[in-house]
CHARMM internal coordinates of N, CA and C (Angstrom, degrees):
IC EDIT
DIST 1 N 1 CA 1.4564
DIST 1 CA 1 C 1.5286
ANGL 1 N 1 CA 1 C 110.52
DIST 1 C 2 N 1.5019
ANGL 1 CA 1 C 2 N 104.23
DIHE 1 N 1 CA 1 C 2 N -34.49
DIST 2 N 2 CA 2.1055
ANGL 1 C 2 N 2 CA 93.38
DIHE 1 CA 1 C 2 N 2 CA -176.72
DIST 2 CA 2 C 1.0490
ANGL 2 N 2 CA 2 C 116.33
DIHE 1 C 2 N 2 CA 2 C -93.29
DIST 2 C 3 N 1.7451
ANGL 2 CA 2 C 3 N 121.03
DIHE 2 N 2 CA 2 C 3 N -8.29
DIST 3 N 3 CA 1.5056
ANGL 2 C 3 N 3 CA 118.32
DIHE 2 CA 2 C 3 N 3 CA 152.64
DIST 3 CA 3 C 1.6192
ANGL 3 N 3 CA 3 C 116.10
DIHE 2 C 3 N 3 CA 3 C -69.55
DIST 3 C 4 N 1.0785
ANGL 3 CA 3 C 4 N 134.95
DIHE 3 N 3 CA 3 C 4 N -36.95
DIST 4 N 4 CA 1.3892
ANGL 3 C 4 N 4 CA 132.48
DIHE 3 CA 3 C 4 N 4 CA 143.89
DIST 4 CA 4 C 1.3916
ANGL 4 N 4 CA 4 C 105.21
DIHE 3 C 4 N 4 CA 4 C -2.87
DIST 4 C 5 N 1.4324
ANGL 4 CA 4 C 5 N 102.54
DIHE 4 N 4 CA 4 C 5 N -93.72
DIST 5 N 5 CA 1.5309
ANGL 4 C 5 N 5 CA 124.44
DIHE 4 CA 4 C 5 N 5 CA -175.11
DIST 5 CA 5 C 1.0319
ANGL 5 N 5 CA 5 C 134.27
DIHE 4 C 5 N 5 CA 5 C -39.21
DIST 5 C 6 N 1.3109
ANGL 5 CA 5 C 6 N 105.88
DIHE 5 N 5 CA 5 C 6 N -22.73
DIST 6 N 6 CA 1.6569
ANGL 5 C 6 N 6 CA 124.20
DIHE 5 CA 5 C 6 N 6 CA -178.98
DIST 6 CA 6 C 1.3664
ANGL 6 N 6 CA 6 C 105.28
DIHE 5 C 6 N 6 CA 6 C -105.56
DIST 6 C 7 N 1.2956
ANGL 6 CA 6 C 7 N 116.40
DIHE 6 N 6 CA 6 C 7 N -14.85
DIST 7 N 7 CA 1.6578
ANGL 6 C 7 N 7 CA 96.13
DIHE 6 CA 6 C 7 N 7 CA -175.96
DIST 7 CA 7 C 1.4106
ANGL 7 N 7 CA 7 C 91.22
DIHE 6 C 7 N 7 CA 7 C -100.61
DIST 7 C 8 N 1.5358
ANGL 7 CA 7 C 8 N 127.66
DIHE 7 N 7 CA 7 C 8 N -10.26
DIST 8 N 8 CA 1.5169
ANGL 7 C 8 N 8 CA 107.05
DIHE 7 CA 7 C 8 N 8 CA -172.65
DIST 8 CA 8 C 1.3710
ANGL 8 N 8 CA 8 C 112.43
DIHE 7 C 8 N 8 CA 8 C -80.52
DIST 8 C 9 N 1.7009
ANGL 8 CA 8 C 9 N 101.88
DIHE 8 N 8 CA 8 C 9 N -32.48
DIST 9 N 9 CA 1.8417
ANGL 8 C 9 N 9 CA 106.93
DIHE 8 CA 8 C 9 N 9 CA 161.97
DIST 9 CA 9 C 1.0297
ANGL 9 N 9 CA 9 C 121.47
DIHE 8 C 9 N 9 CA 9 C -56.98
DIST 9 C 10 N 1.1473
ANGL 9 CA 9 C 10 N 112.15
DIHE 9 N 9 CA 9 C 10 N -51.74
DIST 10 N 10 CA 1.7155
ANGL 9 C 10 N 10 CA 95.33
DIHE 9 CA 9 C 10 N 10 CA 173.90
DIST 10 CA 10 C 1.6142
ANGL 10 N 10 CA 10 C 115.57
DIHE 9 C 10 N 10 CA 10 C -59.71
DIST 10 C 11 N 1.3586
ANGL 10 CA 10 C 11 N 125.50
DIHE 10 N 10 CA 10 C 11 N -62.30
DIST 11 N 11 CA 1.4165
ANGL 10 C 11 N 11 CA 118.24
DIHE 10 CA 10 C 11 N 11 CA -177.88
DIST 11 CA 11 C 1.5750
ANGL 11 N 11 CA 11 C 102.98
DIHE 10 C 11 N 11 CA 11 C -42.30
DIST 11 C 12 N 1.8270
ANGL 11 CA 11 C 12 N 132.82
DIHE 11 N 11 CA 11 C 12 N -26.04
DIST 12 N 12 CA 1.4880
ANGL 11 C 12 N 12 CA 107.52
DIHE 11 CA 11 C 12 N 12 CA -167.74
DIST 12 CA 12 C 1.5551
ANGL 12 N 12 CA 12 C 87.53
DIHE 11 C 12 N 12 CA 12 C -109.05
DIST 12 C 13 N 1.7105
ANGL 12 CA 12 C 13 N 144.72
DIHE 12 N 12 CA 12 C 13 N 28.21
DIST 13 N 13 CA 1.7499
ANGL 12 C 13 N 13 CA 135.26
DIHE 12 CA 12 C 13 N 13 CA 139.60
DIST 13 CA 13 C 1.3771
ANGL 13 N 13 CA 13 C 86.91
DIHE 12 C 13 N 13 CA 13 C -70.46
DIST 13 C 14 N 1.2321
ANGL 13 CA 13 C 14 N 114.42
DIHE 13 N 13 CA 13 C 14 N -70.62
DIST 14 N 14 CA 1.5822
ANGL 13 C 14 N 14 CA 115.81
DIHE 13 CA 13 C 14 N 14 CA -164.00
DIST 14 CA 14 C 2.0395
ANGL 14 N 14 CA 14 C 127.04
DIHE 13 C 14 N 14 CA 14 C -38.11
DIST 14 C 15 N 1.3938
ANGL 14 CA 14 C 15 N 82.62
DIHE 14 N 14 CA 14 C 15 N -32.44
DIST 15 N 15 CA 1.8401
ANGL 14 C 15 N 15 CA 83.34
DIHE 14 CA 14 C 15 N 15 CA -177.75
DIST 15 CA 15 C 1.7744
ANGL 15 N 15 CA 15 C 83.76
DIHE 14 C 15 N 15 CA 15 C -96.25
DIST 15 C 16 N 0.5439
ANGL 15 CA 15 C 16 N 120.18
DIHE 15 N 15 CA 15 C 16 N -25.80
DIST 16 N 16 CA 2.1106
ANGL 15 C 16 N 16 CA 115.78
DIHE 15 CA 15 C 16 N 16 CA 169.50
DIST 16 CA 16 C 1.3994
ANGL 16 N 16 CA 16 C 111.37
DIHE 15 C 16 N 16 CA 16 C -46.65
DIST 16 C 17 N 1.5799
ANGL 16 CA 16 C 17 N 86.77
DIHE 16 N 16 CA 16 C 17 N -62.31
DIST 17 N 17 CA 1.9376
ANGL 16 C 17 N 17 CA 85.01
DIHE 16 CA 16 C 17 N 17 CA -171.80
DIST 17 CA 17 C 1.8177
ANGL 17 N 17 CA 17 C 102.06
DIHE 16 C 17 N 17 CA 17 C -70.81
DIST 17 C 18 N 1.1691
ANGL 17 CA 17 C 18 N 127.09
DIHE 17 N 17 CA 17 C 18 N -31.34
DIST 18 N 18 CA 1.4674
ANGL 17 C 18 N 18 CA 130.02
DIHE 17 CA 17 C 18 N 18 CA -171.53
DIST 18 CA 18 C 1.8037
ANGL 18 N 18 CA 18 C 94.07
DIHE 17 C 18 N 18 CA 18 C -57.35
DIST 18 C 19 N 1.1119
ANGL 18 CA 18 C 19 N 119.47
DIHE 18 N 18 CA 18 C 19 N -65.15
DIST 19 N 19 CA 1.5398
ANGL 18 C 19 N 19 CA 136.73
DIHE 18 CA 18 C 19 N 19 CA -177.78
DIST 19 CA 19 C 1.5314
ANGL 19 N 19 CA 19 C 98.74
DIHE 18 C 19 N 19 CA 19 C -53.81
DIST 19 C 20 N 1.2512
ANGL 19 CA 19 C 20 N 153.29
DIHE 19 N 19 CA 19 C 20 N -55.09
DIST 20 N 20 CA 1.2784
ANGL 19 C 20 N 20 CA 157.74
DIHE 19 CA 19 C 20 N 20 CA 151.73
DIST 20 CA 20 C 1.6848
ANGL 20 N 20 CA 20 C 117.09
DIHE 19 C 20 N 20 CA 20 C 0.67
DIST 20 C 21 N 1.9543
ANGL 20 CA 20 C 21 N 83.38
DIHE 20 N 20 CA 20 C 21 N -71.21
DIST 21 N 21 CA 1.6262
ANGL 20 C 21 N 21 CA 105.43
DIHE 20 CA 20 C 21 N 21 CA -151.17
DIST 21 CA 21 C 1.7662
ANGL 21 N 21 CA 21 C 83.68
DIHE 20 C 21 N 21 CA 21 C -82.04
DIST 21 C 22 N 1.3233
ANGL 21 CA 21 C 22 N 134.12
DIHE 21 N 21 CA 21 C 22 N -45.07
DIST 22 N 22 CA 1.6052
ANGL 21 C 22 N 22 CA 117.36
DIHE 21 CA 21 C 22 N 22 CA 158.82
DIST 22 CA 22 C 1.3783
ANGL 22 N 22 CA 22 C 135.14
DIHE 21 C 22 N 22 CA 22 C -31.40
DIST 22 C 23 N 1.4965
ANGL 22 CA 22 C 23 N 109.37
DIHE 22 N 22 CA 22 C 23 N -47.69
DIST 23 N 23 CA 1.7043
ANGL 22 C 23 N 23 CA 121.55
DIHE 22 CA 22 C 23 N 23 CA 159.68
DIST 23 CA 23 C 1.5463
ANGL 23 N 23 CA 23 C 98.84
DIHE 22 C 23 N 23 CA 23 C -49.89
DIST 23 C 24 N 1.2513
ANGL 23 CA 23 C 24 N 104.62
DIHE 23 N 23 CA 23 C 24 N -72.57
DIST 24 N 24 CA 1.5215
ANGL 23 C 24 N 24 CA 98.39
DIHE 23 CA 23 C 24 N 24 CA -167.00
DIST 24 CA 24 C 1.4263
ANGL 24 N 24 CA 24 C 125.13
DIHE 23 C 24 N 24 CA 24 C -48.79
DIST 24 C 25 N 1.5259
ANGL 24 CA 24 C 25 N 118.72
DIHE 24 N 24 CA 24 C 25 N -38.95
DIST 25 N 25 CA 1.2047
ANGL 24 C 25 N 25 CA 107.35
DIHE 24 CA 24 C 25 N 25 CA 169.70
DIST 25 CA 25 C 1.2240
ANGL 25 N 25 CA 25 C 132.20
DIHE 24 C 25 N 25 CA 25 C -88.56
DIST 25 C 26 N 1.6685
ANGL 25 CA 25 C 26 N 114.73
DIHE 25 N 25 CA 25 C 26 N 27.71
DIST 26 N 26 CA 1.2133
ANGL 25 C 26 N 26 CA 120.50
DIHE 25 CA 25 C 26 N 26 CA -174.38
DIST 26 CA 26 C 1.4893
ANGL 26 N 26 CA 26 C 90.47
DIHE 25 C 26 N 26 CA 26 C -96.89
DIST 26 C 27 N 1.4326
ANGL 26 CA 26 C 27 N 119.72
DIHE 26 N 26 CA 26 C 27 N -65.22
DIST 27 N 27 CA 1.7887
ANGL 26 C 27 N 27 CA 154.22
DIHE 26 CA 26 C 27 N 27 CA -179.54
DIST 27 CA 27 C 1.8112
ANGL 27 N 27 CA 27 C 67.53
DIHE 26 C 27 N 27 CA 27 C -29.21
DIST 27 C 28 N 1.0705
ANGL 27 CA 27 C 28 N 137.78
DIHE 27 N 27 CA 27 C 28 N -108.45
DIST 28 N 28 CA 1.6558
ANGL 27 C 28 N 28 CA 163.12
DIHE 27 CA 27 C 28 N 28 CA -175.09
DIST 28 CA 28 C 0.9462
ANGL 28 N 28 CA 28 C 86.31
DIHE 27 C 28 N 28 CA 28 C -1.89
DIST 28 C 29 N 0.9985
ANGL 28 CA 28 C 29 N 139.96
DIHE 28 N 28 CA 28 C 29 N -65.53
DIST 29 N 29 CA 1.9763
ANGL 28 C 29 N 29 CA 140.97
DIHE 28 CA 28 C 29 N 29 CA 178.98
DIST 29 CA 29 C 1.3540
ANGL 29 N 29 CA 29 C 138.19
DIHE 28 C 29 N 29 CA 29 C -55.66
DIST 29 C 30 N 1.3881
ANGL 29 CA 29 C 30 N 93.60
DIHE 29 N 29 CA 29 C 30 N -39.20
DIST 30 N 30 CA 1.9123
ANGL 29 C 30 N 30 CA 101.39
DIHE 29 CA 29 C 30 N 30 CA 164.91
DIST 30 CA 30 C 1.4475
ANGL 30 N 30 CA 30 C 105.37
DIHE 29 C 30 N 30 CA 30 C -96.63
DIST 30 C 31 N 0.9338
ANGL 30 CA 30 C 31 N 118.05
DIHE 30 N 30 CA 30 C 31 N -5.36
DIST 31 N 31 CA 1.3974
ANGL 30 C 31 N 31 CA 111.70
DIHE 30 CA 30 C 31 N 31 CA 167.14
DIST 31 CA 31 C 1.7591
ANGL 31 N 31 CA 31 C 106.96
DIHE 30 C 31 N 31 CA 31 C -62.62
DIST 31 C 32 N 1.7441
ANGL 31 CA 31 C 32 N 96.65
DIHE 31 N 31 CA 31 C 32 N -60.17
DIST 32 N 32 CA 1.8146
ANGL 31 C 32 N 32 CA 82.97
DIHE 31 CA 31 C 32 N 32 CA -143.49
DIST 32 CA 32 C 2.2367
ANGL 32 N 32 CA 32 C 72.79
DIHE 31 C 32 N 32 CA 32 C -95.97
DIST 32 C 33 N 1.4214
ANGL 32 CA 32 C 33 N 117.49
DIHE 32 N 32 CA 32 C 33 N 28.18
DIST 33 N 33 CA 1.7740
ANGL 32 C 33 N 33 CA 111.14
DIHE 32 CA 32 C 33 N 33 CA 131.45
DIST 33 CA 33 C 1.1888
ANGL 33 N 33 CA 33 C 118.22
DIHE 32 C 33 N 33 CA 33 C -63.11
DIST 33 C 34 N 1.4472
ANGL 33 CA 33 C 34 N 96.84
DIHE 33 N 33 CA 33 C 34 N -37.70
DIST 34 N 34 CA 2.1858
ANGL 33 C 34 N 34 CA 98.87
DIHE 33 CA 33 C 34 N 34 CA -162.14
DIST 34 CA 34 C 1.4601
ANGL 34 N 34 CA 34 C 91.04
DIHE 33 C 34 N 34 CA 34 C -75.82
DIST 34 C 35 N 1.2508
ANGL 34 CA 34 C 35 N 130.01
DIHE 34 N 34 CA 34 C 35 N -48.66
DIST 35 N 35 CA 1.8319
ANGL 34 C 35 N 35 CA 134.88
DIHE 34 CA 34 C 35 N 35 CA -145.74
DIST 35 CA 35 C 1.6074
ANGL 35 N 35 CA 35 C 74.65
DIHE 34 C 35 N 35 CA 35 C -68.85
DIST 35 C 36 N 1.2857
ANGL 35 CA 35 C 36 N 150.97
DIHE 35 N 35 CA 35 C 36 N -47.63
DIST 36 N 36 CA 1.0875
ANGL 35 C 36 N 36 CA 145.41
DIHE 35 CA 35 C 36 N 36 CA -138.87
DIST 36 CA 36 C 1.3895
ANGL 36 N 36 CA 36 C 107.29
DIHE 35 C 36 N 36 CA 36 C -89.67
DIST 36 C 37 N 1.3468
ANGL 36 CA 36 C 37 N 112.13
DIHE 36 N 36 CA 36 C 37 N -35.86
DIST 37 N 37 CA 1.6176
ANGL 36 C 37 N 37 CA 129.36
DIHE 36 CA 36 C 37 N 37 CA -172.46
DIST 37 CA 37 C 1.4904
ANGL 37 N 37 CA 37 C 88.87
DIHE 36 C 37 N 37 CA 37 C -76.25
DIST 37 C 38 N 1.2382
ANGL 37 CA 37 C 38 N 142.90
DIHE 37 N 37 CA 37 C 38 N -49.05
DIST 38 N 38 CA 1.3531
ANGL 37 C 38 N 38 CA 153.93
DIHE 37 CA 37 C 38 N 38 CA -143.26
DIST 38 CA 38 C 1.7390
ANGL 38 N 38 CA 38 C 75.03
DIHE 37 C 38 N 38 CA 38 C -86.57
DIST 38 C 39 N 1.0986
ANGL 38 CA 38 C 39 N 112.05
DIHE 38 N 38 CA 38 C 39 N -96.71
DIST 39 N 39 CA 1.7010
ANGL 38 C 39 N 39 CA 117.38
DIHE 38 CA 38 C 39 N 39 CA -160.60
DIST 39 CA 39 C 1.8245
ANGL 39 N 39 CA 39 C 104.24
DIHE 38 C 39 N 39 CA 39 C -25.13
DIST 39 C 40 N 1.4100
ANGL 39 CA 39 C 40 N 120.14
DIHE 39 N 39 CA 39 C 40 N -26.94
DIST 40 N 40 CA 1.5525
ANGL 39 C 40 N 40 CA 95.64
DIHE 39 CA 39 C 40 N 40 CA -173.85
DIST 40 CA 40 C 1.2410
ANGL 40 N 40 CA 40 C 119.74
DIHE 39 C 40 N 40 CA 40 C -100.51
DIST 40 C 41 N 1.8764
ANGL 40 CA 40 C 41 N 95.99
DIHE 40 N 40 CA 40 C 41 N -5.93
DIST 41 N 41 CA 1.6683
ANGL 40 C 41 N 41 CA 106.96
DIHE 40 CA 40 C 41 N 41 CA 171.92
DIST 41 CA 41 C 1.4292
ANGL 41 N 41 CA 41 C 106.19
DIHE 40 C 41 N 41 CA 41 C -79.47
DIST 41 C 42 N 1.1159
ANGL 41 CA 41 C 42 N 125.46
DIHE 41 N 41 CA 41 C 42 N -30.87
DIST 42 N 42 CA 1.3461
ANGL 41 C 42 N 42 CA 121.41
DIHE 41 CA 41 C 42 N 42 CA 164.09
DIST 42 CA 42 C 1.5411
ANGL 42 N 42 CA 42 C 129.19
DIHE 41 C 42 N 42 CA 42 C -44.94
DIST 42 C 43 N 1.7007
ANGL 42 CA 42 C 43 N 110.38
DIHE 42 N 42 CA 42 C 43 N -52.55
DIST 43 N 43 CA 1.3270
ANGL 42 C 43 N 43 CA 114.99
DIHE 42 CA 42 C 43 N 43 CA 176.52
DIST 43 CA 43 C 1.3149
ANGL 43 N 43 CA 43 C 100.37
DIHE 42 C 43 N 43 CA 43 C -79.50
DIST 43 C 44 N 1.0353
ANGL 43 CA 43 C 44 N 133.58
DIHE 43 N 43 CA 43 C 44 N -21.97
DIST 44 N 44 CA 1.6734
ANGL 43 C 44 N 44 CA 126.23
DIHE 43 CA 43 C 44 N 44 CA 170.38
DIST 44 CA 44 C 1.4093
ANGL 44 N 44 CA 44 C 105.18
DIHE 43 C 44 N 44 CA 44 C -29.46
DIST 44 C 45 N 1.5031
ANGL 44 CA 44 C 45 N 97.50
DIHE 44 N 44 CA 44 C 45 N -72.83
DIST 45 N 45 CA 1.5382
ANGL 44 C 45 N 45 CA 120.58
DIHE 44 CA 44 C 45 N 45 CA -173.80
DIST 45 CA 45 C 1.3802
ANGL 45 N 45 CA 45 C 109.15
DIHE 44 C 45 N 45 CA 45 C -47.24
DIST 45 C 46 N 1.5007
ANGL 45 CA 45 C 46 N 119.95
DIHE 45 N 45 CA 45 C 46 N -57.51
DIST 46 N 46 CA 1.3596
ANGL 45 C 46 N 46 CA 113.73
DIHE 45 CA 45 C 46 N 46 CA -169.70
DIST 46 CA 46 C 1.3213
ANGL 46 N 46 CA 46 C 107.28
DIHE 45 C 46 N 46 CA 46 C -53.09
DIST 46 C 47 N 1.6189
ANGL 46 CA 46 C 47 N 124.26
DIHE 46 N 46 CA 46 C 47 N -54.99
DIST 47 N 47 CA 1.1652
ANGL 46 C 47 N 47 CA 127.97
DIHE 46 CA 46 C 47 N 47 CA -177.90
DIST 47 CA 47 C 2.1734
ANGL 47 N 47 CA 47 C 117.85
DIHE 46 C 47 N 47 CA 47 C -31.94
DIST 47 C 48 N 1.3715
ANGL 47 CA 47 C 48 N 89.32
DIHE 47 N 47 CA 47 C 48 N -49.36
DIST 48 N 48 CA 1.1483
ANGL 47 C 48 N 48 CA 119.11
DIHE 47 CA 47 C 48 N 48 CA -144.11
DIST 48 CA 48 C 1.9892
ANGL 48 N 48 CA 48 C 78.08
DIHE 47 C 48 N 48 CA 48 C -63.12
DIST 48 C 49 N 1.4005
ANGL 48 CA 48 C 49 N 109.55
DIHE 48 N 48 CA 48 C 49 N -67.44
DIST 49 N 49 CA 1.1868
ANGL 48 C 49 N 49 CA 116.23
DIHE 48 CA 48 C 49 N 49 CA 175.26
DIST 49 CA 49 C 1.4590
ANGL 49 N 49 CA 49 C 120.31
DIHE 48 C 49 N 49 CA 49 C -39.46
DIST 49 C 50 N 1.1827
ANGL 49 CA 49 C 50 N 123.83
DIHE 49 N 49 CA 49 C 50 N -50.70
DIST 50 N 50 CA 1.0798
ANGL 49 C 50 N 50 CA 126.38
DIHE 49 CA 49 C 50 N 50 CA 178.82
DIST 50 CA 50 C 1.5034
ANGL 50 N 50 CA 50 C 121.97
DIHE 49 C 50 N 50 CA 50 C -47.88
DIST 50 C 51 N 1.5891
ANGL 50 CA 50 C 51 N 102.75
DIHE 50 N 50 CA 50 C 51 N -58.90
DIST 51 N 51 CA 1.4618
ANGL 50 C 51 N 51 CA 120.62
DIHE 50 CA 50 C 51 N 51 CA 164.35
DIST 51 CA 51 C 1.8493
ANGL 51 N 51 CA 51 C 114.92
DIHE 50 C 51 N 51 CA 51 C -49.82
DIST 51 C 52 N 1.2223
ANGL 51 CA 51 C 52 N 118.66
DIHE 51 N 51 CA 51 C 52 N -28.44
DIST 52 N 52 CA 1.0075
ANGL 51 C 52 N 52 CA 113.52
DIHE 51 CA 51 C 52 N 52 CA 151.16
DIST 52 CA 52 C 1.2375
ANGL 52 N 52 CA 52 C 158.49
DIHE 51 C 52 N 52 CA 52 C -82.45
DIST 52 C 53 N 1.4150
ANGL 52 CA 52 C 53 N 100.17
DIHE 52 N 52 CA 52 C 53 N -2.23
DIST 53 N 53 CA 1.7565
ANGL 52 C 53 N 53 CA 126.32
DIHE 52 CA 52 C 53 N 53 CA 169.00
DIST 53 CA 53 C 0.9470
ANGL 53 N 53 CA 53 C 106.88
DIHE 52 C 53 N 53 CA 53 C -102.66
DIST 53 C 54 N 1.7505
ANGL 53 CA 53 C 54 N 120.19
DIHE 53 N 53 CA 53 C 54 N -12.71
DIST 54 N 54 CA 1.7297
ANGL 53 C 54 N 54 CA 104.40
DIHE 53 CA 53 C 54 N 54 CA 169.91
DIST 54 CA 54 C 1.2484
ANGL 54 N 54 CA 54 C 130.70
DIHE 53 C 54 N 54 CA 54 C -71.00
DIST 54 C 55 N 1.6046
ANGL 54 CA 54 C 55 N 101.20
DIHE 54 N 54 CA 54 C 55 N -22.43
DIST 55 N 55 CA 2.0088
ANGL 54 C 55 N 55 CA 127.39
DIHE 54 CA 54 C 55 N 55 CA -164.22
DIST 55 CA 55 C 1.4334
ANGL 55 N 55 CA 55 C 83.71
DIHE 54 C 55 N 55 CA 55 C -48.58
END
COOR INIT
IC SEED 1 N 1 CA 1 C
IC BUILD
């Protein structure tokens, strides 16, 4: 019966950390979406400025 118990804990750390490192590499992904969204709103702006100091 307490090998039971122990192997079902371990099989449910194991699908934990599996389910985890998926979160994490999801979070990891919209992140460097946002860093990416951020970097072209940035040159937006620069552009934008620029084009406006040229008038």
């Amino acid at each position: 019966m307490r090998d039971l118990e122990l192997n079902s804990i371990e099989e449910w750390t194991e699908k934990m950390k599996i389910k985890n490192k998926d979160k994490q590499l999801k979070i990891s992904k919209e992140l460097q979406e946002m860093d990416g969204k951020r970097e072209t709103k940035a040159l937006h702006t620069k552009e934008k400025r620029k084009a406006k100091n040229n008038r």
